[in-house]
TIGU-290960 format. One record per residue (C-alpha): residue in three letters; x, y, z. Coordinates in Angstrom, 1 decimal. Layout:
REM residues N
<rec Ala,<X,Y,Z>>;
...
This chain:
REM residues 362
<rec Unk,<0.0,0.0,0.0>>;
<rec Unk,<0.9,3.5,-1.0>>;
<rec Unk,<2.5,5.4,1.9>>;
<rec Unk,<1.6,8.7,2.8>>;
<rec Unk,<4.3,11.6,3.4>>;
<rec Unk,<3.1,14.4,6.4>>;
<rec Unk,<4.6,16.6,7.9>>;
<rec Unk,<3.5,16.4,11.4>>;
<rec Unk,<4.9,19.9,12.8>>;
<rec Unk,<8.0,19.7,13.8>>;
<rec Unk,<8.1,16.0,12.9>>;
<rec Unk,<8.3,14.4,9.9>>;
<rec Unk,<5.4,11.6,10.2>>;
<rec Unk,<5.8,8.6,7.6>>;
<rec Unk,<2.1,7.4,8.4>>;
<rec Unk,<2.6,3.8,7.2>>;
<rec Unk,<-0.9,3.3,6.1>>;
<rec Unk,<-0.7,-0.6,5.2>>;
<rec Unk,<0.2,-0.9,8.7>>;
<rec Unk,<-1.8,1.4,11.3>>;
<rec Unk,<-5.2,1.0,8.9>>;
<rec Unk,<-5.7,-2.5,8.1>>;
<rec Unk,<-7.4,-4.6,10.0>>;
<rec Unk,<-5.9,-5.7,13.2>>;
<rec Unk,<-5.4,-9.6,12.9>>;
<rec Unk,<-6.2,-12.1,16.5>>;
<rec Unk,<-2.5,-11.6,17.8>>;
<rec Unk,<-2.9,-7.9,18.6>>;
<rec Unk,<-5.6,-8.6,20.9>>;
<rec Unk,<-3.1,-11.1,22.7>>;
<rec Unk,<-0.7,-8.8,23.1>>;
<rec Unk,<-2.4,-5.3,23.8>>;
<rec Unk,<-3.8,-7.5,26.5>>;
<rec Unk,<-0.5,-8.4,27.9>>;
<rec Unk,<0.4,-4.5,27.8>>;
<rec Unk,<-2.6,-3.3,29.6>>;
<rec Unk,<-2.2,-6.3,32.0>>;
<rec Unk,<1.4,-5.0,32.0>>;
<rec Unk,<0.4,-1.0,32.4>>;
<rec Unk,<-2.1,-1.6,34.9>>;
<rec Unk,<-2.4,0.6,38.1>>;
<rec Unk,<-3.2,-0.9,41.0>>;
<rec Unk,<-1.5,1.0,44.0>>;
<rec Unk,<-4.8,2.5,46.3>>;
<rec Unk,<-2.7,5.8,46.0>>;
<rec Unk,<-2.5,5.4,42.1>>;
<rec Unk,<-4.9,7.2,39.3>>;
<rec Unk,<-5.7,5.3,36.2>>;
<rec Unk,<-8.2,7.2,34.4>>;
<rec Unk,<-9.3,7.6,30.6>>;
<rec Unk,<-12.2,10.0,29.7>>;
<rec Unk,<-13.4,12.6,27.0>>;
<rec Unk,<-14.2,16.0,28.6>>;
<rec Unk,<-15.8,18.8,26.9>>;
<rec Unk,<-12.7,21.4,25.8>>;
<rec Unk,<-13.1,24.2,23.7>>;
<rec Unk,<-16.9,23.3,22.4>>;
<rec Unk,<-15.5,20.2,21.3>>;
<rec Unk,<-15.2,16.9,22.8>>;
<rec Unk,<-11.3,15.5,24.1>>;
<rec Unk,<-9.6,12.8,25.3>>;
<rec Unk,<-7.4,12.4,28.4>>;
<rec Unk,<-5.2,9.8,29.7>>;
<rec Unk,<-4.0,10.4,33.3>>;
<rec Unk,<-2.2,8.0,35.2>>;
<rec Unk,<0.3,7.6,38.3>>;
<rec Unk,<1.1,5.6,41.7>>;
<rec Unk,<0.1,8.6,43.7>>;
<rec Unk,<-2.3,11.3,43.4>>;
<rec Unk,<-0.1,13.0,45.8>>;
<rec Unk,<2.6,13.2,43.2>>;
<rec Unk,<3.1,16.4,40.7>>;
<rec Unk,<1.0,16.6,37.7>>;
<rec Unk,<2.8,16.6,34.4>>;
<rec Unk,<0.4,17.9,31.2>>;
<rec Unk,<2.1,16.3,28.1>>;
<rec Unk,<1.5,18.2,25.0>>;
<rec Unk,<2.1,15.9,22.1>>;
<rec Unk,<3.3,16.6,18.9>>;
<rec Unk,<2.1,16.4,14.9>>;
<rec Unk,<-0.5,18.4,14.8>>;
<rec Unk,<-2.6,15.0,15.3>>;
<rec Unk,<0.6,13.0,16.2>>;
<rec Unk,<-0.8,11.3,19.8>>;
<rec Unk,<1.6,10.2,22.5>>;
<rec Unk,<-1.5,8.3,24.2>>;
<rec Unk,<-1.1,5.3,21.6>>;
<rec Unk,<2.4,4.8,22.4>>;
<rec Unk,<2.9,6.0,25.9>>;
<rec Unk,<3.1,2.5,27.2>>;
<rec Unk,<6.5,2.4,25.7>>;
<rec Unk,<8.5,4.5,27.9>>;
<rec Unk,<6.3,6.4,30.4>>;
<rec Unk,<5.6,3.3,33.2>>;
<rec Unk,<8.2,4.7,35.5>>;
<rec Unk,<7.9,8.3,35.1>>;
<rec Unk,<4.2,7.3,36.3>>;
<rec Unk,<6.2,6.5,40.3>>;
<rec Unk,<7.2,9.9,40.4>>;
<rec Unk,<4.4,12.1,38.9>>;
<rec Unk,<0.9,11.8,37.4>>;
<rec Unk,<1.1,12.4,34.1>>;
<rec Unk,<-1.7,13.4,32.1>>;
<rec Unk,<-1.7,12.7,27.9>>;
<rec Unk,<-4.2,14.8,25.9>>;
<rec Unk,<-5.5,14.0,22.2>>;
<rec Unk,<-5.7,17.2,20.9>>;
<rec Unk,<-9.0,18.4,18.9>>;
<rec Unk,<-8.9,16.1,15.7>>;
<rec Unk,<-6.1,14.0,16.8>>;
<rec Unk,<-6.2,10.3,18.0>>;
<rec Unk,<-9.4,9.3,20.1>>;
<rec Unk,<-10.9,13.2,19.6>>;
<rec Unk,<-10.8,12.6,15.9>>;
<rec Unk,<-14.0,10.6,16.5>>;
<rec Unk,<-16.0,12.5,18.8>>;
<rec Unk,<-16.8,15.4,16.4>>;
<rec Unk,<-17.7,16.0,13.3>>;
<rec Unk,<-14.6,16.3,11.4>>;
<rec Unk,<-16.1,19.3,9.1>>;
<rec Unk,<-17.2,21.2,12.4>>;
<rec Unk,<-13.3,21.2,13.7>>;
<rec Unk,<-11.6,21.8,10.1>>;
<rec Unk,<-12.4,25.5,11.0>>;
<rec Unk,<-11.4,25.7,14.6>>;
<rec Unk,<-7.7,24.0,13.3>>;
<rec Unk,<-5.8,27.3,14.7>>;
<rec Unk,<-2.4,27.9,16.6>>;
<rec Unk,<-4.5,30.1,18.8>>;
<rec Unk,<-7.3,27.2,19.1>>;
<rec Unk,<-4.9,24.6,20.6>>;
<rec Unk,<-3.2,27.1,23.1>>;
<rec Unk,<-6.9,28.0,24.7>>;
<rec Unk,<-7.7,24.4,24.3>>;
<rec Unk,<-4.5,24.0,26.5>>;
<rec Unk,<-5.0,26.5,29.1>>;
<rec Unk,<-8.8,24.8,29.1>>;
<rec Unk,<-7.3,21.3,30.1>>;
<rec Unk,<-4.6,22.4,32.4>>;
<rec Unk,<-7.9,24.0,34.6>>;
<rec Unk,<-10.4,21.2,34.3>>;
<rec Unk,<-6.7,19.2,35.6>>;
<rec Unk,<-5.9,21.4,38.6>>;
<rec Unk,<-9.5,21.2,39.6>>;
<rec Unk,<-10.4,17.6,38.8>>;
<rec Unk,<-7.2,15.9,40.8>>;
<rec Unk,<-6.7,18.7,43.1>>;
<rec Unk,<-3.5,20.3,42.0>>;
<rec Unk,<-2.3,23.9,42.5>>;
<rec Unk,<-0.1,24.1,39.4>>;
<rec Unk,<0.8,21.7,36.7>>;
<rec Unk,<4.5,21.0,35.2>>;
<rec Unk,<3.6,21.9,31.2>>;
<rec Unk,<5.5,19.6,29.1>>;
<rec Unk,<5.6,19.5,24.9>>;
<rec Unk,<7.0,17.8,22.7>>;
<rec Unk,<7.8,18.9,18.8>>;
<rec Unk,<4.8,20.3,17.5>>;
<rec Unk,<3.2,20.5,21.4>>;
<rec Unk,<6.2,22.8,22.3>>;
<rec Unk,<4.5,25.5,19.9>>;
<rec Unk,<1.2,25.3,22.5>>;
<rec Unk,<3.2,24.7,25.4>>;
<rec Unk,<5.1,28.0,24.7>>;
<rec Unk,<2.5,30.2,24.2>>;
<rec Unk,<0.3,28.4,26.9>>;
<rec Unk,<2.9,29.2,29.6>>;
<rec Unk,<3.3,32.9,28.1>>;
<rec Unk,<0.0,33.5,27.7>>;
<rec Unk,<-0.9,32.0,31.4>>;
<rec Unk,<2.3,31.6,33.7>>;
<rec Unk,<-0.1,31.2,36.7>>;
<rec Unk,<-1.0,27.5,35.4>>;
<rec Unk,<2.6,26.2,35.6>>;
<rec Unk,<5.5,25.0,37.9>>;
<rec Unk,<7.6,25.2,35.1>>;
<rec Unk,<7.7,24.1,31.5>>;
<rec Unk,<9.9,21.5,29.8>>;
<rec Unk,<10.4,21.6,25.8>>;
<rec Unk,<10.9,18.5,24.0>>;
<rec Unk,<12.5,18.8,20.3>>;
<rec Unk,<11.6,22.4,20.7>>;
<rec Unk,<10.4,24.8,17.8>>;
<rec Unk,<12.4,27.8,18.2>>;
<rec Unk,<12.6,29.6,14.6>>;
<rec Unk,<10.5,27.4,12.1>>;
<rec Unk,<12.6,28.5,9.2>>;
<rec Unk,<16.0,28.3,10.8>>;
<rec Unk,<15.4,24.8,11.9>>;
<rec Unk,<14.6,24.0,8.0>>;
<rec Unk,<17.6,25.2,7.1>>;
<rec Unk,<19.9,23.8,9.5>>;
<rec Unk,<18.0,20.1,8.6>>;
<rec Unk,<18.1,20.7,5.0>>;
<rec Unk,<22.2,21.5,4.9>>;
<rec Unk,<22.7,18.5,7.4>>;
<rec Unk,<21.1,16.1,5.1>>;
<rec Unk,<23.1,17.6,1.9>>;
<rec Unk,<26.3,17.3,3.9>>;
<rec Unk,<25.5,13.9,4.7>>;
<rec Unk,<24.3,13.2,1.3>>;
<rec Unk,<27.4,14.5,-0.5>>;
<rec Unk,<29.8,12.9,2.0>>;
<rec Unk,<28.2,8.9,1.3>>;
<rec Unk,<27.9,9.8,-2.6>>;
<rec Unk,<23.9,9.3,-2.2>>;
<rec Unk,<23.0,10.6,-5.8>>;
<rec Unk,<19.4,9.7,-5.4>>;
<rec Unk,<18.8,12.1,-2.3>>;
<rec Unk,<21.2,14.4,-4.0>>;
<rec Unk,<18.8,15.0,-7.3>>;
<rec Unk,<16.3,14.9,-5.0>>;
<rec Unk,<16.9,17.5,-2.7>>;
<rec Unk,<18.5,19.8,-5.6>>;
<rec Unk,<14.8,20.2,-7.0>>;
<rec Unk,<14.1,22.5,-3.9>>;
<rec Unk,<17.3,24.1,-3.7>>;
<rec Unk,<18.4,26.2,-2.1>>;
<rec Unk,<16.3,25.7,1.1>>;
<rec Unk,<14.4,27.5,2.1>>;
<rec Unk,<16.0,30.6,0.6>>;
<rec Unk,<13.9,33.1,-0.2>>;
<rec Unk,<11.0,31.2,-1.5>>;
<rec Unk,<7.9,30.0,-0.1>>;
<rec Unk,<7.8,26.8,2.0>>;
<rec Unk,<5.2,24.6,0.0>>;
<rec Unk,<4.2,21.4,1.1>>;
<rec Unk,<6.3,19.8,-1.5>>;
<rec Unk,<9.0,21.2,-0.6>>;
<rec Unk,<9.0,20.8,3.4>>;
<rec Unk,<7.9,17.0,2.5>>;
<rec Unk,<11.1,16.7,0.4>>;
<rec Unk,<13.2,18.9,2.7>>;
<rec Unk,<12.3,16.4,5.5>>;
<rec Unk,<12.4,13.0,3.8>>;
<rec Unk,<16.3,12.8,4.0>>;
<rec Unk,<17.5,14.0,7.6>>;
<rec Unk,<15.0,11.7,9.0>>;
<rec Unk,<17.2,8.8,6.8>>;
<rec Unk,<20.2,9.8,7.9>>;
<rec Unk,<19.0,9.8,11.6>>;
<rec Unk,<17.2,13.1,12.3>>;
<rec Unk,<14.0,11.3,13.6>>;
<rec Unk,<15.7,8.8,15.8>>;
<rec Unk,<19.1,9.1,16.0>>;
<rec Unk,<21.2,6.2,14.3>>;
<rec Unk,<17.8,4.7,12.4>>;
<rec Unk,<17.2,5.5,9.2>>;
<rec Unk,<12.9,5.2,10.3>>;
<rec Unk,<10.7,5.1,13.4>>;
<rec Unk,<8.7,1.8,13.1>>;
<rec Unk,<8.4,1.6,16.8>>;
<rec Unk,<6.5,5.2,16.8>>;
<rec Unk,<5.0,4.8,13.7>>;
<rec Unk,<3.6,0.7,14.1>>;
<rec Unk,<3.5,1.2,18.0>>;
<rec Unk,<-0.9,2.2,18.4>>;
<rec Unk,<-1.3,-1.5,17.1>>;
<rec Unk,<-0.4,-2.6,20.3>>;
<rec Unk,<-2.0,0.3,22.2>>;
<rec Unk,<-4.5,-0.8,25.3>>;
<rec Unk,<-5.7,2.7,24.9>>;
<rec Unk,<-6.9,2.4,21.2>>;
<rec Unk,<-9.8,0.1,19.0>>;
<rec Unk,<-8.3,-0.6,15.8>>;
<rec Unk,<-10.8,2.1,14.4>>;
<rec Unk,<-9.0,4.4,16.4>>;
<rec Unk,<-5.9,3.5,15.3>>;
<rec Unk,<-7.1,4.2,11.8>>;
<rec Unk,<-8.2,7.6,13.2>>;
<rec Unk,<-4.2,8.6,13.9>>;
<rec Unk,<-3.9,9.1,10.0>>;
<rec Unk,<-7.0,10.7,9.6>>;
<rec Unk,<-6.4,13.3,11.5>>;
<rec Unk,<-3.4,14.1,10.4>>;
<rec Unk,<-5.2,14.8,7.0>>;
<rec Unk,<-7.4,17.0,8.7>>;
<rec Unk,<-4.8,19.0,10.5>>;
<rec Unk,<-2.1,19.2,8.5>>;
<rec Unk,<-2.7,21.9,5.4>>;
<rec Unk,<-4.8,23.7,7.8>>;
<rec Unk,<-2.1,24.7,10.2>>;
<rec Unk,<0.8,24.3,7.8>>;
<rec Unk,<0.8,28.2,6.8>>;
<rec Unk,<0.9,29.1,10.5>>;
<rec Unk,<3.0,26.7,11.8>>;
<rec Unk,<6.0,27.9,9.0>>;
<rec Unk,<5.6,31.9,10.0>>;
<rec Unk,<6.4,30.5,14.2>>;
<rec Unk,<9.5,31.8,15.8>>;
<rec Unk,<9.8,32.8,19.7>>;
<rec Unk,<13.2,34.4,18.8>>;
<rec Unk,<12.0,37.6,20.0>>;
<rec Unk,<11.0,36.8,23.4>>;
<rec Unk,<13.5,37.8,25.3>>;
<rec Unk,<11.8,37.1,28.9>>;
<rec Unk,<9.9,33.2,29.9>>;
<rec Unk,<7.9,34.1,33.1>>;
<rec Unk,<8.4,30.5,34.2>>;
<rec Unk,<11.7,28.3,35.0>>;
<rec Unk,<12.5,26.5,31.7>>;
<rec Unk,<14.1,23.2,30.7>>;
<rec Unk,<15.4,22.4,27.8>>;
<rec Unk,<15.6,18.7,26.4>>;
<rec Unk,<17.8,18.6,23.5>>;
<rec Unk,<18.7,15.6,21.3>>;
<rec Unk,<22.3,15.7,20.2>>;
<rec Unk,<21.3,14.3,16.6>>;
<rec Unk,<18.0,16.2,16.5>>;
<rec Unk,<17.7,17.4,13.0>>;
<rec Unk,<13.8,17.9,13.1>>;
<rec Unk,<13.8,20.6,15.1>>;
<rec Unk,<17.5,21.2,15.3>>;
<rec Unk,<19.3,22.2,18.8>>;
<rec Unk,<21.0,25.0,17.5>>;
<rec Unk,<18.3,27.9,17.5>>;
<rec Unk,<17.3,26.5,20.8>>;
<rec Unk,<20.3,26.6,22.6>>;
<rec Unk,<21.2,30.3,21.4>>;
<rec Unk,<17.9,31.3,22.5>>;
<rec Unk,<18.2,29.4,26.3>>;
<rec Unk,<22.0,31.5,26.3>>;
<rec Unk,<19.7,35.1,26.2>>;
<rec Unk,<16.5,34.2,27.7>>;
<rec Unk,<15.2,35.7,31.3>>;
<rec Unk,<14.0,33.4,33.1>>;
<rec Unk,<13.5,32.6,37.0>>;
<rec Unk,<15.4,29.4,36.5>>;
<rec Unk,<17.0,27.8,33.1>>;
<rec Unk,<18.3,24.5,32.2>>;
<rec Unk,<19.5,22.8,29.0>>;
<rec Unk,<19.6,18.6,29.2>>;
<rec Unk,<21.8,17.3,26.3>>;
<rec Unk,<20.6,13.6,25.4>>;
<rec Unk,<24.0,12.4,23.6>>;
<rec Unk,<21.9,9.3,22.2>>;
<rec Unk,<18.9,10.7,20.3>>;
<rec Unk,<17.7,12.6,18.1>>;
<rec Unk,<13.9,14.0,18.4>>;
<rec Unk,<12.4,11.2,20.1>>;
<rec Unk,<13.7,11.8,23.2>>;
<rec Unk,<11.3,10.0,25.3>>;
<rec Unk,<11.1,6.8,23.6>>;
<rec Unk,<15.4,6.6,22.9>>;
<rec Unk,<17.1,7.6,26.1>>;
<rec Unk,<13.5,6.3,28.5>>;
<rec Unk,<16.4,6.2,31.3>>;
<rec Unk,<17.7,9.7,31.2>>;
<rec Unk,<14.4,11.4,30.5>>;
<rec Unk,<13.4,10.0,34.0>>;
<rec Unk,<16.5,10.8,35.5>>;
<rec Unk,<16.8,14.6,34.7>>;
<rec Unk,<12.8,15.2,35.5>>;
<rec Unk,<13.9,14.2,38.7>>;
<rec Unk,<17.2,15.8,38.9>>;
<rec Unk,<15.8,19.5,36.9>>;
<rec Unk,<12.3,19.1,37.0>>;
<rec Unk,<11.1,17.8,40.6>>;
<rec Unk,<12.7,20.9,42.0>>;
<rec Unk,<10.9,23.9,40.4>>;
<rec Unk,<7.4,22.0,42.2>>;
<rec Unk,<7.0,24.5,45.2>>;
């Protein structure tokens, strides 16, 4: 089956479509059932809890879980647009669950809220601005719902565009905020990817992604940033490791929902879908983002940065953290991986919430 090239925000999704939408043979069941056995909370202290809740005149989903209510509450913001963490969450998120609560959130058309609304009702509402207040919306009905004064606001890749402007926009909300693959200057990071993936090209002779990538150069230069161009632009860095860092693809990510407790089949179909929906919607205003000129963050911020990141590439990032004002600031270096910094260094991501994180909860 054909696959299908998006560009999922900050990451470049290859939605493998003869995988996530066919028809889930027996031997899924089996084994989803073995990860939710797996996954499941039973501590009295613990919160295990899966629900749609009315969020911006739409209906979302949330996935909150932990060992102990009494724990802080991270808000993950996932990335895309329409690129869910909820499906794959069981692959790395079990132990951060001993040391916080941490609550996943399918944004509007994205994963389980594809389904709950029309899908020509939310094609209008598919706005920057829209998932920000959506944000703000679920970080409230959190804090009241499980009894939390603040929340630690945490995004990943396309989520650290909401998660940036959330915490601007309402400081009051958060502990601190923690970028993941952060989008710092949309059309700096392109660049930065685009030369990587020549150098790497030109180095290892590779004449096909050479002629390729020569059709849209130079890039981005002074020309628009099409959607055939950012789809070509982001093919090759993700071969040469950009996505995950010494893999020239993501199956794990990409093939992961079809052993999701969380998900139906249907849903899993859903994942694509929404990316459809989202995608040329947002694309126009996701391009123009930069937070280059903020020169004060009203909240301590921490910085995870992939060393072979070429998604959303450290560089623009790290400058930024160097000038910033901010009550506390922290950069976190993960030497193996790239933009899926959850998923490839599990261990550390733990390890330096706990360390740079757990702190900043007052």
């Amino acid at each position: 089956m054909k696959k299908l090239w998006l560009i999922c925000g900050a990451l470049l999704v290859l939605a493998c479509s003869g995988a996530a939408a066919q028809e889930l043979p027996d031997p899924y069941a089996k084994a989803r059932a073995i990860v939710e056995d797996l996954g499941r909370i039973t501590a009295p202290t613990g919160v295990q809890d899966s629900y749609k809740t009315r969020i911006g005149g739409v209906d979302q989903w949330l996935s909150v879980r932990g060992q102990d209510r009494a724990n802080p509450m991270i808000l993950f913001v996932h990335g895309g647009p329409a690129s869910p963490v909820t499906p794959t969450m069981w692959q790395f998120q079990r132990p951060i669950e001993e040391y916080f609560t941490v609550a996943n959130w399918d944004q509007r058309g994205a994963g389980k809220s594809y389904g709950e609304t029309d899908p020509d009702k939310v094609a209008g509402t598919i706005r920057i601005e829209r998932y920000v207040d959506d944000a703000i919306e679920v970080a409230e009905h959190l804090k009241a719902r499980y009894g939390q004064r603040k929340l630690v606001l945490m995004g990943h890749s396309w989520g650290t565009i909401i998660g940036m402007r959330a915490a601007l926009k309402r400081p009051d909300l958060f502990h601190a905020y923690v970028g993941v693959g952060q989008v710092l200057d949309v059309r700096e990071n392109e660049r930065i990817s685009f030369d990587y993936a020549m150098a790497r090209a030109t180095r290892e002779n590779n004449t096909e992604a050479l002629k390729e990538m020569g059709t849209i150069a130079p890039y981005p230069g002074d020309q628009p940033i099409t959607r055939e161009r950012i789809i070509v632009a982001r093919k090759w860095p993700q071969h040469y490791g950009g996505l995950s860092a010494f893999r020239s693809d993501s199956g794990y990510f990409f093939r992961g929902p079809l052993l999701s407790p969380e998900y139906t089949p249907g849903q899993v179909k859903d994942i694509d879908k929404g990316s459809v929906l989202t995608l040329g919607r947002v694309l126009p205003e996701f391009l123009q983002v930069s937070f280059a000129a903020v020169k004060r963050f009203p909240i301590p911020v921490v910085m995870f940065v992939g060393r072979h990141d070429y998604t959303t590439p450290a560089a623009p990032t790290v400058a930024w953290m160097e000038q910033v004002d901010a009550p506390y600031k922290r950069v976190v270096w993960f030497e193996r991986s790239a933009h899926m910094i959850p998923w490839e260094e599990p261990g550390k991501t733990l390890v330096s919430l706990l360390e740079f994180v757990r702190p900043l909860v007052r």
